[in-house]
N, C-alpha and C positions, 0 to 999 in steps of 0.2 A: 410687441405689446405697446411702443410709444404709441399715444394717443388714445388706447383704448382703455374706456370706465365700463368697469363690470358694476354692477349693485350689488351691497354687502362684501366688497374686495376693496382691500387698499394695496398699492401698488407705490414700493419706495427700493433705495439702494442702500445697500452694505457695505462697504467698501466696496471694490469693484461687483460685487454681486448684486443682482438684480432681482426682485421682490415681487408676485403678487400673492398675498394670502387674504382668508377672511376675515375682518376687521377683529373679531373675537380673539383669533390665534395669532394677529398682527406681533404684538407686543413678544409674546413667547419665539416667535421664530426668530424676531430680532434679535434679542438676548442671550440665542442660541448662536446666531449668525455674526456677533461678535469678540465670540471666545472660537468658533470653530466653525466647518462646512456642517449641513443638516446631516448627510448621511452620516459621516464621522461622528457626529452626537449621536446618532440612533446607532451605531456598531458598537461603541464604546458604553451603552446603560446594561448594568448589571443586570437587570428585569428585561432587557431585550430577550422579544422571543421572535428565533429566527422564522422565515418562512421558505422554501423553494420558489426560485426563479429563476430566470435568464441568467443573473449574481442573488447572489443575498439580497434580503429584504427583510428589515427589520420592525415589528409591531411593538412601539414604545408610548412608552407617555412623555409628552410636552410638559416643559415648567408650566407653571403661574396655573391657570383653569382652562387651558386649552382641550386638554383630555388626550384621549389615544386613538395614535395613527398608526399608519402604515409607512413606512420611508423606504421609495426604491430609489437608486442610482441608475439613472438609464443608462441601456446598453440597446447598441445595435444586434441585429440578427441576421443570420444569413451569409452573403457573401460580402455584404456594405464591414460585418463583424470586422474581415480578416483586412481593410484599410483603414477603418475608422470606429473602433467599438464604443467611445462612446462620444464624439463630436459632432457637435449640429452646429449649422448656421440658425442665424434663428428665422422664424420663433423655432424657437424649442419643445421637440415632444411635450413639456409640459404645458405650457399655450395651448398646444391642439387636445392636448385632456382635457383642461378644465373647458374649453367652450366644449367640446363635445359631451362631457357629461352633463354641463347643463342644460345644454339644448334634450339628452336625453332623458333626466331627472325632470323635466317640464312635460316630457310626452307620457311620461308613467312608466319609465323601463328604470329599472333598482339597477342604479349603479353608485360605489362609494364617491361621497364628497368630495372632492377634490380641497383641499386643505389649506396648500399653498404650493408652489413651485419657482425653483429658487434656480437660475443659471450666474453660471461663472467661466469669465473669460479665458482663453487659451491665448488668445492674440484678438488682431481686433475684426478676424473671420467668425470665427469657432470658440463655440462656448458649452463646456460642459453643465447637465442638469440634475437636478433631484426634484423629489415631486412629493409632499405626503399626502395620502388621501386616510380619511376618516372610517377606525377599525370598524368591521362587519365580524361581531364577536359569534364564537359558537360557531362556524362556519366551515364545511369543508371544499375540497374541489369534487367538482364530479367526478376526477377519476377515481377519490376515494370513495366520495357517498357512492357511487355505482358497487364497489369492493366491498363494503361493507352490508348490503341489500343480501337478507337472508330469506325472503317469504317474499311472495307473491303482490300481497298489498302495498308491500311498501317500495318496492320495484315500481309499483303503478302510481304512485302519489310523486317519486323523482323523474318520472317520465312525465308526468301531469306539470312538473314545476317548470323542465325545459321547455316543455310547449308551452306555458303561459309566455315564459323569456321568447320564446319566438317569435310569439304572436306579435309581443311589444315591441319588439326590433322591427316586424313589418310594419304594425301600426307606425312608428316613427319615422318610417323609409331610410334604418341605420343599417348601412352595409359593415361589418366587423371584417373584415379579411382574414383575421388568426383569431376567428371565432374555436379556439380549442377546450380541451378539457380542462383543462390547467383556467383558462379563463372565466370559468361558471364555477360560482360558489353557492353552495345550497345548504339553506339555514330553515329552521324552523317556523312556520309560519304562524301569524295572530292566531289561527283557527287550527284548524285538526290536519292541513295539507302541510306542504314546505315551499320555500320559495326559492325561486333562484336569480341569480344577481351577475350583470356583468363586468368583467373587470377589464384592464390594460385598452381603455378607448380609443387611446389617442391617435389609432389607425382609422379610426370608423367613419367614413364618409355617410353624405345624407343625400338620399335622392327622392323621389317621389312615394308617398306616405301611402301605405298598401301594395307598395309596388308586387306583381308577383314574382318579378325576376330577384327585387333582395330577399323575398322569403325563401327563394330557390336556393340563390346565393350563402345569404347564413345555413341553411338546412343541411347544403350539400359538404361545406366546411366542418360544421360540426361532425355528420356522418363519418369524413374522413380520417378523425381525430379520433371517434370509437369504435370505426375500425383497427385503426392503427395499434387502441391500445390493448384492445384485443387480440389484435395479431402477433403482438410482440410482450405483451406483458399478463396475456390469459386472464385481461378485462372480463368480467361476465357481462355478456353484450351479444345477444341474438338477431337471428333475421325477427324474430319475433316484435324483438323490442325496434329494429327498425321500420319495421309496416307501421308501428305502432306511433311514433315521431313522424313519418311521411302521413299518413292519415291525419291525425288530429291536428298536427300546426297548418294544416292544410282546410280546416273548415271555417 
C-alpha cells in the first residue's frame, strides 16, 4: 500500500499497525486500534452478532458515527490453511478487497464497502489482517434463501437475482474463483424482485469486460457449489433450476 492514494481513504499507522480506512470511519478505527486489535473489539461487543465463516465473523457497531460493520479476521483456505492460516506477505488480502470492490462497486456489481483494513506485523515478512466491510442488513446467503423458497414465484425472483449477479460479474470481466453459496447474499430489493450481492472479493481477478469465458467461469463455480449443497445438505436445487441459471445468465 506504500504509495498508493485511494479517494475518500486515509491511510495512517498505530503502533506497529497499518491503516487504510474511509476518512468518515478514520477517527473510530483509530480509537479502536489503540486500546486493542479490530477483530478483538468486534468479538468482545456485547451486541455482536456472530455470522458463519472460514472463523467467526462479527457484525458490530463502530464508536463515534461510523455505523455497522462486518469484522472478519482473515484466514487461509485450503492446503496454504495447514502452513500458514492466517499470514500474508503483503499487501494483504485486505488491499486486494478493497481495490477489487471498488473497481467492482464502479462497474455496477453490489458488493459491501469495504470500511477499512487493518495489518499487523508478525516479523518483518508476515503480517496478519482484519478487514471491516459495511453491514448489508436483512440479508441471507443463498444457501439459506434457496432453503427457505416455499412456492414457485419466489424460487423464480432468487434465481432472477443470481442471474442479474452474473450478468454484472460478466459485464465487469470479474472472475470470483470461490464464487460459492456462502458468498451471495440476497436481500430485498427497491422494487418487488430481490437482489443479490457479492461478498469475500479479494480473490477476484479482472479480465476482459463481457468476456464469455468469465461468464462460463463464475456460472460453472457457482453450479458446483449448488450442487454440492444439494448433494450433501438436501439443498432444494433441480436440473430445472439449473437450465434455468445456464439459460438466462446466458442472454
Amino acid at each position: 500500500m506504500v504509495g498508493v492514494t485511494i479517494p475518500s481513504y486515509e491511510r495512517f499507522a498505530v503502533g506497529g499497525a497499518r491503516v487504510v480506512a474511509t476518512m468518515s470511519c478514520a477517527a473510530s478505527i483509530r480509537g479502536v486500534l489503540e486500546q486493542e486489535r479490530l477483530y478483538e473489539y468486534a468479538a468482545r461487543q456485547p451486541d455482536a452478532v456472530p455470522l458463519v465463516g472460514r472463523a467467526p465473523v462479527f457484525a458490530v457497531n463502530l464508536p463515534g458515527s461510523c455505523g455497522r460493520v462486518v469484522v472478519r479476521h482473515n484466514m487461509r483456505g485450503g492446503w496454504m490453511a495447514k502452513v500458514s492460516k492466517d499470514l500474508f506477505v503483503l499487501p494483504t488480502r485486505g488491499f486486494r478487497e478493497l481495490i477489487a470492490s471498488l473497481r467492482l462497486r464502479a462497474s455496477g456489481v453490489s458488493t459491501p464497502e469495504v470500511v477499512a483494513y487493518v495489518s499487523y506485523p508478525m516479523n518483518w515478512i508476515l503480517r496478519r489482517s482484519d478487514v471491516a466491510t459495511r453491514e448489508i442488513v436483512n440479508g441471507h446467503d443463498l444457501s439459506v434463501a434457496l432453503a427457505k423458497v416455499t412456492d414457485h414465484d419466489h424460487r423464480v425472483m432468487v434465481l432472477d437475482a443470481i442471474v442479474k449477479l452474473l450478468r454484472a460479474l460478466t459485464h465487469a470481466g470479474a472472475h470470483h474463483p470461490d464464487l460459492n453459496l456462502k458468498n451471495v447474499l440476497i436481500t430485498a430489493g427497491e422494487g418487488e424482485g430481490l437482489d443479490a450481492h457479492v461478498l469475500d472479493v479479494d480473490r477476484v481477478r479482472f479480465s476482459s469486460p463481457g468476456s464469455p469465458l468469465i461468464a462460463k467461469a463464475n456460472l460453472d463455480r457457482l453450479i458446483r457449489s449448488l450442487r454440492k449443497w444439494r448433494d450433501n445438505f438436501e439443498l432444494p436445487y433441480s436440473a430445472e433450476d439449473e437450465e434455468y441459471l445456464r439459460l438466462r445468465s446466458s442472454e
